[in-house]
N, C-alpha and C positions, 0 to 999 in steps of 0.2 A: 612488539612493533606494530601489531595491526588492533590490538587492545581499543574499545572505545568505551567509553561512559556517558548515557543519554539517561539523563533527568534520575539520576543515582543510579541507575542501573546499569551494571559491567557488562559489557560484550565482550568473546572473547576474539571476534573479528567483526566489520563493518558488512557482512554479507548476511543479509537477510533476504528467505524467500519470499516472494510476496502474494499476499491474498486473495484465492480464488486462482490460483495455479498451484498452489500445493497441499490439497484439500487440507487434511489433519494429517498430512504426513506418514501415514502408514505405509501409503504405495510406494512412496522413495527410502524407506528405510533398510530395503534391499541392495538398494546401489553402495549405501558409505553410511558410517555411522552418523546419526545426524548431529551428537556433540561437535561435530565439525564446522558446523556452522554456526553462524554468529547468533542468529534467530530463524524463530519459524512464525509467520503473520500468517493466521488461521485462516479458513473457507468463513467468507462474509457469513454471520448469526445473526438470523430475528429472534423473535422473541418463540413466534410459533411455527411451525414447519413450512417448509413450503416445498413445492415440487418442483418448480421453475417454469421456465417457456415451454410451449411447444417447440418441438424440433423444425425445421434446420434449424440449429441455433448457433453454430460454429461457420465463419467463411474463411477459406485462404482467402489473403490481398495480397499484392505485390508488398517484400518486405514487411512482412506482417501478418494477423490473423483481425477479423470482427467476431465477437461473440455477445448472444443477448440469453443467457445462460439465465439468468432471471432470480440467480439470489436461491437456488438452489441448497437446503439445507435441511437439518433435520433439529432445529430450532434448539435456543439457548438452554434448556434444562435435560436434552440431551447431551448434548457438546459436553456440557460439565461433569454430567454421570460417566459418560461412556468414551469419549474423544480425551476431556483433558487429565485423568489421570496415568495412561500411558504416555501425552506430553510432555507432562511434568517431571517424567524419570528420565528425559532424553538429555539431559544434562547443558541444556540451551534455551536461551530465552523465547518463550510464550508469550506472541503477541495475540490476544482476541481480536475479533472485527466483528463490532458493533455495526447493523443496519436496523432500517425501522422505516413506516409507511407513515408514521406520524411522532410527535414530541413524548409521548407517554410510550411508547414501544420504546424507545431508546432510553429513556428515562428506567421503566424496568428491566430492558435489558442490561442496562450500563450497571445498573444498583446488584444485580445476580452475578453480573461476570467480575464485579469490583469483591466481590468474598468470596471466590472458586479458586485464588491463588495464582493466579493468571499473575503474568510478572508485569506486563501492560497491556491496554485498551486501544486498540485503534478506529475511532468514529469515523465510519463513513458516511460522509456527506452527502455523495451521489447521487442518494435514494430519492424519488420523489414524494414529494409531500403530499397525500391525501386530500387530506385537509384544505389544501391552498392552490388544489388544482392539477396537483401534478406538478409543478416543478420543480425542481431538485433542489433541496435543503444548502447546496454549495455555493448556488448562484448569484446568491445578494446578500448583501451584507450583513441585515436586518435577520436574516432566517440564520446564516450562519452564525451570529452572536446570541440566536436566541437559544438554538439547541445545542452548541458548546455549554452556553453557561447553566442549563437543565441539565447537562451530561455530566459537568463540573462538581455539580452540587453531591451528585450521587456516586460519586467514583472514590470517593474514600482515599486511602492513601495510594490506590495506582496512580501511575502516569498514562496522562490521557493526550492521543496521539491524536490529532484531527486530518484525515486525506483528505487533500485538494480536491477539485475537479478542474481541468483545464478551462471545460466550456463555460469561461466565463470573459466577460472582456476586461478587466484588471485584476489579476489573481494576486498582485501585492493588495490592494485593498480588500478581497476576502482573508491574507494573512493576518492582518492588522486586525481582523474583526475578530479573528479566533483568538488573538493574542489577546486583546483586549478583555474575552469572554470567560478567557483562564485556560486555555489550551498550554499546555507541557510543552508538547513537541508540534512537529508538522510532518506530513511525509506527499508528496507529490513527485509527479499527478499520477491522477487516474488515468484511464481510459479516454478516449478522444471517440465522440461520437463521429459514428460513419455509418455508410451506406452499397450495396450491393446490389446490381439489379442483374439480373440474368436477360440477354438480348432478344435471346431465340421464343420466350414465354412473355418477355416483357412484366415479368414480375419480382420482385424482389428477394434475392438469395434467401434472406431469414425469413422466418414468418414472423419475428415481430418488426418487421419492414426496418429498422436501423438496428445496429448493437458501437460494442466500445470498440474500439480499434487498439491494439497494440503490437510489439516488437519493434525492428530495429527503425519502420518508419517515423517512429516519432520520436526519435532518440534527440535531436535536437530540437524540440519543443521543451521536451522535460527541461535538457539544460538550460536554454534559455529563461525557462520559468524559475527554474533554480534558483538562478544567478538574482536574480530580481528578486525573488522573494527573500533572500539571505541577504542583503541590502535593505530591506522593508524591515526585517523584526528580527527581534533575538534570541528565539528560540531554538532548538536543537531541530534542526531537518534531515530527515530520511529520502532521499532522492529514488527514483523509479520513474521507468518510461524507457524500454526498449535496450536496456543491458543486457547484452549480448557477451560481451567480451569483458577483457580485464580494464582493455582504456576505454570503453564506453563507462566501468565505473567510474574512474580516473577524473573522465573528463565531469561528472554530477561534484565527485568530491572537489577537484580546483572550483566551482560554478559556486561551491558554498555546502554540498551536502556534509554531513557526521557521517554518515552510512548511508548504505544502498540495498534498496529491495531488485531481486533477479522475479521476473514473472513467466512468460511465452517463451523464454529459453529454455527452461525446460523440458518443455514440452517436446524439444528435437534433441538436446542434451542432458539425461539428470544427471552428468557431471560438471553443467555450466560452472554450477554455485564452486564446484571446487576447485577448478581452472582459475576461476577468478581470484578466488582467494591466493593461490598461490601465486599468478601474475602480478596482484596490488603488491605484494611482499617482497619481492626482487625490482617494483618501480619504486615504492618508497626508499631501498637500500641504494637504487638508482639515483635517487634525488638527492645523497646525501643526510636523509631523515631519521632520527630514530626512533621516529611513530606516525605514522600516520596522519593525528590529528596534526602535524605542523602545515599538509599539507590542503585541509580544508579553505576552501575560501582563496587559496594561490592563487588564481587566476592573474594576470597581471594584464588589465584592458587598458586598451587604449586608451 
């Protein structure tokens, strides 16, 4: 009933954790088996380590968290050695997350994580470009077609996942550019850049003065972005942006998602992902369905 297939590859539900909330999964494997879940979308990998921000790096917002955590990881040729062999026995799909500061970091990361067995790649856009100033690979359409199709070349037979970034102002035409470039899938969005100031100092909550924004605040950003983007191309989309509950997924899948990534709910629930799962599963029997995907893309607008 909750079964899905994204670019050949079997989910055995549309619940996926998402990236950079559920590092490699070892911490939540205490709460539930994690075969439970449909996928696990890895802690964003560069190619070489890194330590991240200085701290504060985490802020409450109303409805939500900022964090400029800064890509915190222990780089691609650990994650392989030491992270993804005990992934790989969890009996659920392994998604990697590709980051990179320029086209040749993603180019060799994508090429190392594409023969590690990883069942998919998910390329983060996000990252800023070195190279070009600093601004984020997702933004233009020109940048996003160039490092899809360097990621393309090198990914072998995985399916190669491109995350949106919201902070853009037409994210159907960054869709169209991944399509174009040879992107698999899509999964959106990211993070929504925000800001923090503290009144009493007059200084900025984080120290690196902005971070992403996420939870239940931006829950209708996502969908709206959704819904748009699944109208623009026709590739298989992973929806994420503030699922919290079971109809917050509901409402990404009527918008046009396949599946849904859970992120910051975690973090106050590790039983989000299984609530949900099991609420999608008595709304689909609700709607008369006998799978889920009939309910993709339902929306019925105006």
């Amino acid at each position: 009933m909750l079964n899905v297939n994204i670019c050949g590859i079997n989910f055995k539900n549309p619940v996926i954790t998402a990236s950079g909330t559920y590092g490699f999964g070892k911490d939540y494997a205490d709460f539930f088996p994690l075969e439970k879940l449909g996928g696990i979308a890895c802690k964003g990998t560069t190619l070489h380590p890194r330590p991240g921000n200085a701290p504060p790096r985490i802020a409450e917002t109303p409805s939500g968290m900022l964090n400029s955590v800064g890509l915190q990881n222990p780089g691609v040729d650990r994650f392989i050695e030491h992270e993804l062999p005990w992934l790989l026995e969890q009996n659920t799909v392994i998604i990697a997350n590709a980051a990179g500061a320029a086209v040749e970091d993603y180019v060799e990361n994508v090429s190392k994580m594409s023969s590690s067995g990883v069942h998919m790649i998910e390329l983060n856009i996000s990252c800023p470009n070195v190279k070009e100033g600093g601004v984020a690979f997702g933004t233009s359409c020109g940048s996003v077609g160039s490092i899809v199709g360097a990621a393309k070349k090198v990914s072998a037979n995985v399916p190669l996942i491109v995350k949106l970034s919201p902070n853009v102002s037409n994210i159907s035409e960054i869709a169209r550019s991944a399509e174009a470039a040879g992107a698999d899938a899509l999964s959106l969005i990211n993070t929504i850049t925000g800001m923090k100031i503290d009144a009493e100092t007059r200084r900025p909550i984080l120290r690196n003065n902005v971070g992403g924004l996420s939870g239940p605040a931006i829950l209708p950003v996502a969908v709206r972005m959704v819904w748009e983007v699944r109208r623009a191309v026709k590739l298989p989309i992973i929806g994420m942006g503030g699922v919290t509950t079971w109809r917050d997924a509901a409402e990404l899948i009527l918008a046009g998602a396949d599946a849904i990534q859970i992120g910051t709910a975690c973090f106050t629930d590790p039983y989000a992902p299984l609530k949900i799962i099991e609420g999608l599963e008595n709304w689909v029997k609700s709607q008369g369905c006998t799978n889920i995907r009939e309910l993709s893309g339902a929306v019925e607008s105006y």
